[in-house]
Structures are given as C-alpha cells and as structure tokens.
C-alpha positions in Angstrom: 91.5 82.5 69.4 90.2 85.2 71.7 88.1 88.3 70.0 87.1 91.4 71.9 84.0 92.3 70.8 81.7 95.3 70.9 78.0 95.9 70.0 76.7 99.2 70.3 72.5 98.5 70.3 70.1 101.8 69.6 66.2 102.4 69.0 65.5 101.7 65.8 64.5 104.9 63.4 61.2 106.0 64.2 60.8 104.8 67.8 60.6 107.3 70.2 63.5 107.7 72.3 62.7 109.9 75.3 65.9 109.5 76.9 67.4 111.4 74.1 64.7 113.6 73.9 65.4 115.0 77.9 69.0 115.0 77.5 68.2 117.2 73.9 66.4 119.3 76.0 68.6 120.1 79.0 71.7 121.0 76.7 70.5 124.1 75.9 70.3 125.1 79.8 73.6 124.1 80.5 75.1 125.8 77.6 75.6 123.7 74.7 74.1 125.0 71.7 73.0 123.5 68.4 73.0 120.0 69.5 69.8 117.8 68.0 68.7 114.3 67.1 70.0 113.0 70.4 69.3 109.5 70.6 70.6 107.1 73.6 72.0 103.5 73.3 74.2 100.8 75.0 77.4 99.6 74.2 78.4 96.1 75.4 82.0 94.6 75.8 83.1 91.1 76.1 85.5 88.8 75.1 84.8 85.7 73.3 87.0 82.5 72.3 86.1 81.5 68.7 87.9 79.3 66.5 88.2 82.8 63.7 86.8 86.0 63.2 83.5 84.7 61.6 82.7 82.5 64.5 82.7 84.7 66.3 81.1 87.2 64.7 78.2 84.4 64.3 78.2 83.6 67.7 77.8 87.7 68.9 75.1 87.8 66.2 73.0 85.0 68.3 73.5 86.7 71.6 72.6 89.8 70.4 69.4 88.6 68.5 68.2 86.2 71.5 69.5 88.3 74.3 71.5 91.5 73.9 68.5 93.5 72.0 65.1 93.9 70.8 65.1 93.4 67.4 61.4 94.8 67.0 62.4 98.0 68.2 66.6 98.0 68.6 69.3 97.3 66.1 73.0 96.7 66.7 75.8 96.9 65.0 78.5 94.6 66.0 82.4 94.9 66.0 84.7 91.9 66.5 88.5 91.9 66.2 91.3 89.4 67.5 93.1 90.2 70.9 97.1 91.2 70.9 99.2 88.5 70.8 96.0 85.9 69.3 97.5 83.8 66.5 96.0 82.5 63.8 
C-alpha cells in the first residue's frame, strides 16, 4: 500500500528558538498585534509504500529519529494515512 505521510519537527520546549523570536518581533511593525510564543519548524512530505498503516508509521519513526530530526533538541510528531484508491 502507499501512505502519504507528514511530520511536522519543532524545538523542543525550552530551547531557544530565535527564528521565532525575530519573526515575534517584526509583527508588531508590520501590523499584527497580540501575536506571541512564535516558534518555527519544518514540515516534511513523502510518500512511503508499506505493507499497513503501522509499517509505515514504524518505518517514518526511524527516519525521523536517524535522519529527519534532532531528538536532543527537536521532536516530531508524525501523521500517516493511506493514499486514494490504496486497498487494503
């Protein structure tokens, strides 16, 4: 079966993240008001052939822990579900 999968990766609570922190800042100047705890991430997309859902799943867990992110300072969270038309 085929799986589009997504996993949206972000600082961990308590590490600094000064992206946010500048993009926080310049809101203001631009207009937008009352905006705070900014914080900036990556979302990554990709297909996967798996034999189920849980393969899959398994397989995005690796990629993410070996590759993907920095699990000392970034944590994902992971989002798998079969392609239109995938039978089962």
């Amino acid at each position: 079966m085929r799986f589009e999968v997504l996993v949206e990766v972000r600082l961990r609570p308590g590490i600094a993240d000064p992206q946010g922190a500048t993009i926080e800042r310049a809101l203001p100047a631009l207009g937008f008001t009352g905006v705070d705890g900014v914080r900036v991430g990556k979302a990554i997309r990709f297909a996967i052939e798996a034999a189920d859902e849980d393969e899959a799943r398994r397989h995005t867990s690796d990629m993410v822990e070996r590759l993907l992110s920095n699990p000392v300072i970034e944590e994902a969270d992971i989002e798998v579900r079969a392609t239109a038309g995938a039978g089962g």
